[in-house]
N, CA and C atoms as a LAMMPS dump frame, in Angstrom:
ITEM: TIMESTEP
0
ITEM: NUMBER OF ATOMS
420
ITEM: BOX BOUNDS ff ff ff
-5.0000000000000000e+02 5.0000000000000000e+02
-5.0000000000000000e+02 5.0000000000000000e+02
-5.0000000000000000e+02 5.0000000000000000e+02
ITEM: ATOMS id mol type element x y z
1 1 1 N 14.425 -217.969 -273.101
2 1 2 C 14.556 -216.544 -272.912
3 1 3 C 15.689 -216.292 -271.912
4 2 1 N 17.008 -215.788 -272.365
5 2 2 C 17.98 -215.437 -271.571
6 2 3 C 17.795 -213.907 -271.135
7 3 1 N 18.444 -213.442 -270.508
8 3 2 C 18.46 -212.42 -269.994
9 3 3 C 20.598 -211.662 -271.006
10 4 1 N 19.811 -210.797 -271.399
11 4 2 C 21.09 -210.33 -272.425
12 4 3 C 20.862 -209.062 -272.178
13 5 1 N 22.487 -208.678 -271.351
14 5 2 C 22.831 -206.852 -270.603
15 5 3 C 22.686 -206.284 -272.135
16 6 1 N 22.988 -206.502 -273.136
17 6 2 C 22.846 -205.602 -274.288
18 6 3 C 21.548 -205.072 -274.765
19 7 1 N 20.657 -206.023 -274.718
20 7 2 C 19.628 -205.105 -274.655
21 7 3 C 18.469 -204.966 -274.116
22 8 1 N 18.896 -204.933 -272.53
23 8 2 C 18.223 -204.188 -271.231
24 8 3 C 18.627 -203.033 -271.66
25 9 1 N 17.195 -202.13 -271.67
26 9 2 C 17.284 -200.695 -271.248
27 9 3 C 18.224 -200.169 -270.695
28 10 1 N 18.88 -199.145 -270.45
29 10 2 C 19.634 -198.22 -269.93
30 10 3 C 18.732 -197.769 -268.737
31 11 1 N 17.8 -197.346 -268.972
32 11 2 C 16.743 -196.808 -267.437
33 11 3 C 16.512 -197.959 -266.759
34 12 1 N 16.273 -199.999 -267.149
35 12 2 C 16.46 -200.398 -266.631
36 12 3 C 17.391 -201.023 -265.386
37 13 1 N 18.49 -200.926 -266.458
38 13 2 C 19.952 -201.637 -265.528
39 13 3 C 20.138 -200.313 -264.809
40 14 1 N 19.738 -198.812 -264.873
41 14 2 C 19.893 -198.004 -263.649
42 14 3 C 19.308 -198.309 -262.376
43 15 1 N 17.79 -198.379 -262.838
44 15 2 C 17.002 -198.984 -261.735
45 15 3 C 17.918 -200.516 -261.154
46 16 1 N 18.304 -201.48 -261.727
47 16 2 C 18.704 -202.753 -260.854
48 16 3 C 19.764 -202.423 -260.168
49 17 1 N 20.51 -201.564 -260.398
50 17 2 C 22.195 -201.291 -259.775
51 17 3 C 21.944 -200.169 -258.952
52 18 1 N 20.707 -199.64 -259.092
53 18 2 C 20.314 -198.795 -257.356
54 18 3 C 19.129 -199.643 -256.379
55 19 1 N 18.535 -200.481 -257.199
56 19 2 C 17.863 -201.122 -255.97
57 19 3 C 18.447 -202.27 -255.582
58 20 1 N 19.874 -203.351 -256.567
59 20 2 C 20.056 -204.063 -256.044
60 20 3 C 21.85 -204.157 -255.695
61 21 1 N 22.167 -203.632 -256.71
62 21 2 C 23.687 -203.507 -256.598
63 21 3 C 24.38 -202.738 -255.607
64 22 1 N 23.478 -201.451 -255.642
65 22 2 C 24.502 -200.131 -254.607
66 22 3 C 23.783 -200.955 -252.958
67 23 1 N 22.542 -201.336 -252.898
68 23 2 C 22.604 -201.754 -251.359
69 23 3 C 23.405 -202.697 -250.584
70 24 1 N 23.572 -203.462 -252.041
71 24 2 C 24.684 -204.66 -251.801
72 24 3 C 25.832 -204.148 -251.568
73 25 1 N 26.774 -203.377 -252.56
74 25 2 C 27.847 -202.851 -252.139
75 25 3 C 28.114 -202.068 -250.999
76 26 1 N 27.418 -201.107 -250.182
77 26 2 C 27.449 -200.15 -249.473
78 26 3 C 26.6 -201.09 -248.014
79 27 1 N 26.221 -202.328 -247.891
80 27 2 C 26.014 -202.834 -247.04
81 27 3 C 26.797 -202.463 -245.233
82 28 1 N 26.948 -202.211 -244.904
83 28 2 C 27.948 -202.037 -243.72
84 28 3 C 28.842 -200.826 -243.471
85 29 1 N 28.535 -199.789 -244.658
86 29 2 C 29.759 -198.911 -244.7
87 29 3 C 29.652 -197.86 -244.172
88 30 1 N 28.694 -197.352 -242.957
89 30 2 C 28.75 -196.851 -242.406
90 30 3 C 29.754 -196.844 -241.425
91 31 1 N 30.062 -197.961 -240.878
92 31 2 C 31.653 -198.317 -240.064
93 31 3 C 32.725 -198.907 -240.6
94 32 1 N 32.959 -198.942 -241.747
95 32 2 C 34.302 -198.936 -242.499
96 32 3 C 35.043 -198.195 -242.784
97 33 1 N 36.341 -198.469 -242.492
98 33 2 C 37.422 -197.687 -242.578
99 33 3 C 37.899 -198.226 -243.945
100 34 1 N 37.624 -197.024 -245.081
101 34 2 C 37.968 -197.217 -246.447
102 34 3 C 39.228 -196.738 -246.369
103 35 1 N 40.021 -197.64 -247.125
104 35 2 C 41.4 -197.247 -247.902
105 35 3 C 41.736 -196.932 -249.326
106 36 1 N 42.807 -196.794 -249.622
107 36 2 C 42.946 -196.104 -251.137
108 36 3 C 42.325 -197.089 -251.48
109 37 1 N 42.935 -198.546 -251.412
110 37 2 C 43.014 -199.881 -251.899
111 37 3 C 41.452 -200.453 -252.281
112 38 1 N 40.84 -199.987 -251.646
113 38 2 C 39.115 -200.027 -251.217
114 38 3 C 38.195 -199.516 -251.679
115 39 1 N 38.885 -198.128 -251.815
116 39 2 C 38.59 -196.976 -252.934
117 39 3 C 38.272 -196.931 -254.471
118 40 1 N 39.686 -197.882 -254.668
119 40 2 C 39.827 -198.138 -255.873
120 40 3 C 39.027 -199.388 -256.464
121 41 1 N 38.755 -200.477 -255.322
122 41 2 C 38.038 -201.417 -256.175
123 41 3 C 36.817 -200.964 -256.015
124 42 1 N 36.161 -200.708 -255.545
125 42 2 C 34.63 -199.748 -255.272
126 42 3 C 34.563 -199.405 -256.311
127 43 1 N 34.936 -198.534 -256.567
128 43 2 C 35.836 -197.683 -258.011
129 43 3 C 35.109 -198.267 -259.216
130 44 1 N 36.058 -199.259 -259.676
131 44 2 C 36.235 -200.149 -260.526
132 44 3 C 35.056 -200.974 -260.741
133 45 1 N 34.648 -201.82 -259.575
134 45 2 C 33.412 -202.417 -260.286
135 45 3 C 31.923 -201.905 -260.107
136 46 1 N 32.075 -200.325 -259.772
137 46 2 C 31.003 -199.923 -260.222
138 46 3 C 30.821 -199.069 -261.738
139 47 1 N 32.278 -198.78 -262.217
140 47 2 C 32.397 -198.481 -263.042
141 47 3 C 32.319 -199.18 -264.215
142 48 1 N 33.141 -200.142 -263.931
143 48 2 C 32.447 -201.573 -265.388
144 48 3 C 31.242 -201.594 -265.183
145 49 1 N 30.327 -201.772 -264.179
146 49 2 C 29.368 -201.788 -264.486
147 49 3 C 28.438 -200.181 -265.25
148 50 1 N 28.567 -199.289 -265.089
149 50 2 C 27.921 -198.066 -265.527
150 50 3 C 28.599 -197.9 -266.957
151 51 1 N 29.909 -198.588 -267.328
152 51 2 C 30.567 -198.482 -268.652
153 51 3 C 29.753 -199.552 -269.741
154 52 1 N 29.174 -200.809 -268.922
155 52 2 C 28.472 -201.777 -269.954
156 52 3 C 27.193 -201.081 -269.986
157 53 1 N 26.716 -200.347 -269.296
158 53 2 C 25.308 -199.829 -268.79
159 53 3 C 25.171 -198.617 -270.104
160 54 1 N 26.505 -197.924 -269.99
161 54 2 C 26.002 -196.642 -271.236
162 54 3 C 26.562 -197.133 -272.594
163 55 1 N 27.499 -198.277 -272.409
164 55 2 C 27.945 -198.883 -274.076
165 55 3 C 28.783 -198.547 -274.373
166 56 1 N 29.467 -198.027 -273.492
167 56 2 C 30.967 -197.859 -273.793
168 56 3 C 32.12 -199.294 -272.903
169 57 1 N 33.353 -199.309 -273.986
170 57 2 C 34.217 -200.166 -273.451
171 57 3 C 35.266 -199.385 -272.906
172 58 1 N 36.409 -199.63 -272.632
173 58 2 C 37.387 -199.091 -272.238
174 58 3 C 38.382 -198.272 -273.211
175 59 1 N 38.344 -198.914 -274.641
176 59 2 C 39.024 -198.394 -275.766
177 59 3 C 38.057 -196.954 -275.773
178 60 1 N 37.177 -196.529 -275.37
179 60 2 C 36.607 -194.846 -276.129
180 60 3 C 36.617 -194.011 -275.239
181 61 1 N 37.709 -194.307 -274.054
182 61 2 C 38.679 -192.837 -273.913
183 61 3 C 37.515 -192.016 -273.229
184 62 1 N 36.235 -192.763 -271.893
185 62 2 C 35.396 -191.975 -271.59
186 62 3 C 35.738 -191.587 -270.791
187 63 1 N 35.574 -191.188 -269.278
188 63 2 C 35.988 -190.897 -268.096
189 63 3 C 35.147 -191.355 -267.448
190 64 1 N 35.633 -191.208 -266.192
191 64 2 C 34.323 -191.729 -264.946
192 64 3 C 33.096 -190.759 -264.916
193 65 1 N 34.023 -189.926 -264.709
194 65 2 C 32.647 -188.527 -264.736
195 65 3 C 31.889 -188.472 -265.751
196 66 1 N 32.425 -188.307 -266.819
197 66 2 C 31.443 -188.162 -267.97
198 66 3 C 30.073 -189.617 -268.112
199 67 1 N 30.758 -190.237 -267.704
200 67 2 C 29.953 -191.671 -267.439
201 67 3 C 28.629 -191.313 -266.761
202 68 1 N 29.193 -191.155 -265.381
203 68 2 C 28.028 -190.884 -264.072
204 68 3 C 27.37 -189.595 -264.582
205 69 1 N 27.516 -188.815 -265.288
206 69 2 C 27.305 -187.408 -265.51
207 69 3 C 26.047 -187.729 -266.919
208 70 1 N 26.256 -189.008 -267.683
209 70 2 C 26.053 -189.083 -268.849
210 70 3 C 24.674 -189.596 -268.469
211 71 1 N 25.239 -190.912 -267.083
212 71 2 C 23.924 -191.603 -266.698
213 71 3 C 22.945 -190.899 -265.536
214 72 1 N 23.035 -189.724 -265.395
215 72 2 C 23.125 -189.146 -263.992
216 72 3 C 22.828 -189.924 -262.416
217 73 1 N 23.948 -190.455 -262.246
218 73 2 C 24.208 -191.543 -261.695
219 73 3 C 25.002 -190.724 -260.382
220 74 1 N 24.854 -190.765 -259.433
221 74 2 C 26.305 -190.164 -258.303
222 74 3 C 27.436 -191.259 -257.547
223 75 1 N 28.322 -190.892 -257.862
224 75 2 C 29.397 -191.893 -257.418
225 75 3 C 29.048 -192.712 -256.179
226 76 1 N 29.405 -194 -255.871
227 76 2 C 29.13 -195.067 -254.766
228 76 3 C 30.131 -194.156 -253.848
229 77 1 N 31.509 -193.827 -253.726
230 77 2 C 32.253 -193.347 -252.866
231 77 3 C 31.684 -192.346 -252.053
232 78 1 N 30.968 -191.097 -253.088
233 78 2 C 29.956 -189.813 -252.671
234 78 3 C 29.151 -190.262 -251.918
235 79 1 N 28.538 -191.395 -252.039
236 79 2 C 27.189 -192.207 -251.279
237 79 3 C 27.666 -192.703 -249.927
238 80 1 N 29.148 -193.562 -250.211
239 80 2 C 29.348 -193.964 -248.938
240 80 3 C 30.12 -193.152 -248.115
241 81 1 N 30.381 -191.677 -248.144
242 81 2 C 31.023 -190.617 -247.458
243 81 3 C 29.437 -189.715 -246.83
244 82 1 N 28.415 -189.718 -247.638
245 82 2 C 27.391 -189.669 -247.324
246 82 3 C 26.954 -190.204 -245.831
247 83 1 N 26.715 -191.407 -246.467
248 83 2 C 25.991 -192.364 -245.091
249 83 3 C 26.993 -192.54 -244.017
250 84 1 N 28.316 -192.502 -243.9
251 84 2 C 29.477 -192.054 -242.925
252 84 3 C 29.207 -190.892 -241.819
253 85 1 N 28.717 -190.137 -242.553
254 85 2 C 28.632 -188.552 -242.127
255 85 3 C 27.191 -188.714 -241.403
256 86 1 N 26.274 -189.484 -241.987
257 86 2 C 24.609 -189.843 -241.447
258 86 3 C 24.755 -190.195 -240.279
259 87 1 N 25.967 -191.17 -240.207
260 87 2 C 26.369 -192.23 -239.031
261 87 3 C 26.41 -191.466 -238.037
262 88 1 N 27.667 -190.626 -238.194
263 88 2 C 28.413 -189.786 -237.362
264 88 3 C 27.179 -188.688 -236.686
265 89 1 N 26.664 -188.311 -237.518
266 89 2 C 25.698 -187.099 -237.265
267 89 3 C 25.387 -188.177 -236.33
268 90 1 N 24.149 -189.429 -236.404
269 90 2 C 23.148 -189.477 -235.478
270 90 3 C 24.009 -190.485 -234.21
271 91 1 N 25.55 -190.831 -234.191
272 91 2 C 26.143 -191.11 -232.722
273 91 3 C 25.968 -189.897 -232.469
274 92 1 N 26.117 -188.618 -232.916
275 92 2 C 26.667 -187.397 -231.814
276 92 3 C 25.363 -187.393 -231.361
277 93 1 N 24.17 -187.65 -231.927
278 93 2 C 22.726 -187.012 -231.206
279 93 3 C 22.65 -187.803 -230.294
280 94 1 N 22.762 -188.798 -229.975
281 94 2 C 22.722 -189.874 -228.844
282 94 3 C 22.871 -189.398 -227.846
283 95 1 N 22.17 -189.626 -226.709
284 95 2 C 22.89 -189.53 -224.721
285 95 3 C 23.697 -189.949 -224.729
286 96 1 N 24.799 -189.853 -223.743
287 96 2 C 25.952 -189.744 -223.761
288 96 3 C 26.35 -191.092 -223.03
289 97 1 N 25.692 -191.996 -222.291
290 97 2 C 25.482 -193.263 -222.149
291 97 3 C 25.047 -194.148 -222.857
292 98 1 N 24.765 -193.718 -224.548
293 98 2 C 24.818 -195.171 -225.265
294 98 3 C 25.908 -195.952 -225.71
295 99 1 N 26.316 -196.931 -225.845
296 99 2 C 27.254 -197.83 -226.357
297 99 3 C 28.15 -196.865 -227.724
298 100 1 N 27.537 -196.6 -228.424
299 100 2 C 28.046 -195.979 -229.731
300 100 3 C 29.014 -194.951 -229.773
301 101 1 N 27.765 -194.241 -228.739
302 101 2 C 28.877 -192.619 -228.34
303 101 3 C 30.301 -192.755 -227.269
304 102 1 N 29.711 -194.012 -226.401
305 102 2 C 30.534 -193.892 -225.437
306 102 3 C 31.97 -194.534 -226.181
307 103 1 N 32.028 -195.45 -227.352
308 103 2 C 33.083 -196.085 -227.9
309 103 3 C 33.507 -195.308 -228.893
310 104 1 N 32.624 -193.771 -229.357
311 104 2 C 33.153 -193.036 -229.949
312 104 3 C 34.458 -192.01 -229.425
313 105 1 N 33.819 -192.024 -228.388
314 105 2 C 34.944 -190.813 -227.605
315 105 3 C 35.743 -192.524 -226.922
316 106 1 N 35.842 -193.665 -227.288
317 106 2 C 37.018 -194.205 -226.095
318 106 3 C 38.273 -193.864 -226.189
319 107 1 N 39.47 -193.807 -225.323
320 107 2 C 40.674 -194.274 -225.577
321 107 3 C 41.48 -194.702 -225.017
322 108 1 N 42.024 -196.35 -225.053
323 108 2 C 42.744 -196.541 -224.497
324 108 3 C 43.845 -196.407 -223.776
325 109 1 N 43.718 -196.689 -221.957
326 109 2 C 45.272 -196.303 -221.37
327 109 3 C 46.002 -197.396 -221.183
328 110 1 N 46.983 -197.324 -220.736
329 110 2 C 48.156 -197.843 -220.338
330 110 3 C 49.146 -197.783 -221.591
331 111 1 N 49.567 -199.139 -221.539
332 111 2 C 50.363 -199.436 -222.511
333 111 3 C 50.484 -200.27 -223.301
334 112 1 N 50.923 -200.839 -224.306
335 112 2 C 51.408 -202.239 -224.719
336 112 3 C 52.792 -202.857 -224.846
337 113 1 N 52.69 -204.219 -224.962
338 113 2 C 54.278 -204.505 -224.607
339 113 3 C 54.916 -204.628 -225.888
340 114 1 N 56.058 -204.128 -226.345
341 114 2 C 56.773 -204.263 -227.585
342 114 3 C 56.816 -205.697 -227.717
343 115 1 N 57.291 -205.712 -229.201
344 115 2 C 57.423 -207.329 -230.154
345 115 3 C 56.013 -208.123 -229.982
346 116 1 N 56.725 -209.106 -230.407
347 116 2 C 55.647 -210.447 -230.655
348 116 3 C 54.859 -210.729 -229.53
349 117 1 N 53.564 -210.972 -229.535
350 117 2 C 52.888 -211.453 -228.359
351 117 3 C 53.251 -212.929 -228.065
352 118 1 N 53.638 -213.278 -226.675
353 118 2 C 53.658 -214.66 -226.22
354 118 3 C 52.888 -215.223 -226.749
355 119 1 N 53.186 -216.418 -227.083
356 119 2 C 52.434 -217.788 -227.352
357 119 3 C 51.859 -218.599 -226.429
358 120 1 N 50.859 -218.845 -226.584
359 120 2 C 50.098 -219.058 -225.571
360 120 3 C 49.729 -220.696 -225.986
361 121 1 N 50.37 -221.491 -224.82
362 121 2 C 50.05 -222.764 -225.226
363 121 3 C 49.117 -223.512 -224.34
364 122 1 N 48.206 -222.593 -223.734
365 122 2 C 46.858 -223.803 -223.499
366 122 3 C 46.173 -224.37 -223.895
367 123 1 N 46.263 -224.143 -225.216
368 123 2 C 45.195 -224.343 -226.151
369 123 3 C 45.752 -225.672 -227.209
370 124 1 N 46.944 -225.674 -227.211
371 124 2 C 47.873 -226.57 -227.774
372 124 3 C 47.787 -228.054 -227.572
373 125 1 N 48.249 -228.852 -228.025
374 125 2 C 49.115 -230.482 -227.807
375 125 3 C 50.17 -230.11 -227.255
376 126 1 N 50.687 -230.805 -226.825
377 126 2 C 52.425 -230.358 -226.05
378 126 3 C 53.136 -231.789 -227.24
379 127 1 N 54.353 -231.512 -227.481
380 127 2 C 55.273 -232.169 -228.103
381 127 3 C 55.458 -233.321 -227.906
382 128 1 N 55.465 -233.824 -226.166
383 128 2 C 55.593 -234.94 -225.611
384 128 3 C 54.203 -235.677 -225.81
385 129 1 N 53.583 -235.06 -225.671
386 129 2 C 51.766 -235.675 -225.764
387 129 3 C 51.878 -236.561 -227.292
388 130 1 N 52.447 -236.087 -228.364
389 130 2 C 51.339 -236.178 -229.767
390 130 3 C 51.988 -238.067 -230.542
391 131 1 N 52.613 -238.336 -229.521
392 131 2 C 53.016 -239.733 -230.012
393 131 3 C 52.316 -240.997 -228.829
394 132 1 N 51.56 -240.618 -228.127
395 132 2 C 50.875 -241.166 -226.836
396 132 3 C 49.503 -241.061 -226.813
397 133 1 N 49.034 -241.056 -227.736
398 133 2 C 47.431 -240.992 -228.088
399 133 3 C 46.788 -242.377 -227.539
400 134 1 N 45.848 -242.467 -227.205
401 134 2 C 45.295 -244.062 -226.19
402 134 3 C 45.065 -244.589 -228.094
403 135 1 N 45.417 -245.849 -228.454
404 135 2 C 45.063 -246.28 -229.156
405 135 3 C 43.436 -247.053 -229.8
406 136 1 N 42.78 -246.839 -228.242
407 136 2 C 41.432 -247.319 -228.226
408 136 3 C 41.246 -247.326 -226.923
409 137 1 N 39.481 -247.313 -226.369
410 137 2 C 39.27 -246.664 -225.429
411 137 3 C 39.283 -247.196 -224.08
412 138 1 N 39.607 -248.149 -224.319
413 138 2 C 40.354 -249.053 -222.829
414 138 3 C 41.625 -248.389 -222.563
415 139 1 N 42.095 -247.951 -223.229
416 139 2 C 43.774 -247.295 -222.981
417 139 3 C 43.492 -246.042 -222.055
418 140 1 N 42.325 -245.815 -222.129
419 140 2 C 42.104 -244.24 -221.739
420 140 3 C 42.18 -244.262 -219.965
């Protein structure tokens, strides 16, 4: 007995991709800084998935919306602009001495120094060192 997406229910594979897929994806995203780039794959593989889910491929010209609309499904992006906003709401309720709020309002002073940061070689072999290794532990 294999397990074959074709013919799992439609009310099923909704139920698995909200109790197991969207928690998975949206894991952490309350403090992520989404980009287009981020956007778009979010995007994408929740959409293949809701496109194998209603039986459509890519050749029948569906849309996203009509998809989520078809499955009444609400976009992962909507969800994770959602729980963003949850975030935000409950730092602002916080005293004003918790960790959260206080790194909400931080901002750094001074300055920084232009170009490349020094290289920092404490952590290194030095050049002269790497041909002088004790050959065994009497050498040491």
């Amino acid at each position: 007995m294999f397990f074959r997406p074709q013919k799992t229910l439609k009310k099923t594979r909704i139920k698995l991709y909200n109790t197991l897929a969207l928690p998975v994806m949206l894991h952490g995203s309350k403090t992520w800084t989404v980009k287009a780039r981020d956007a778009r794959r979010i995007t994408a593989a929740e959409m293949k998935y809701m496109r194998r889910t209603a039986g459509y491929i890519w050749t029948d010209y569906k849309t996203n919306t009509q998809i989520a609309k078809e499955l009444k499904i609400t976009p992962i992006l909507d969800k994770l602009l959602e729980y963003k906003r949850n975030w935000i709401q409950h730092v602002n309720r916080m005293p004003c001495n918790r960790l959260p709020r206080v790194m909400k309002r931080y901002s750094p002073t001074g300055r920084r120094n232009h170009g490349r940061p020094f290289e920092e070689t404490s952590g290194y072999v030095r050049p002269e060192r790497v041909n002088k290794w004790p050959n065994s532990m009497t050498d040491i």
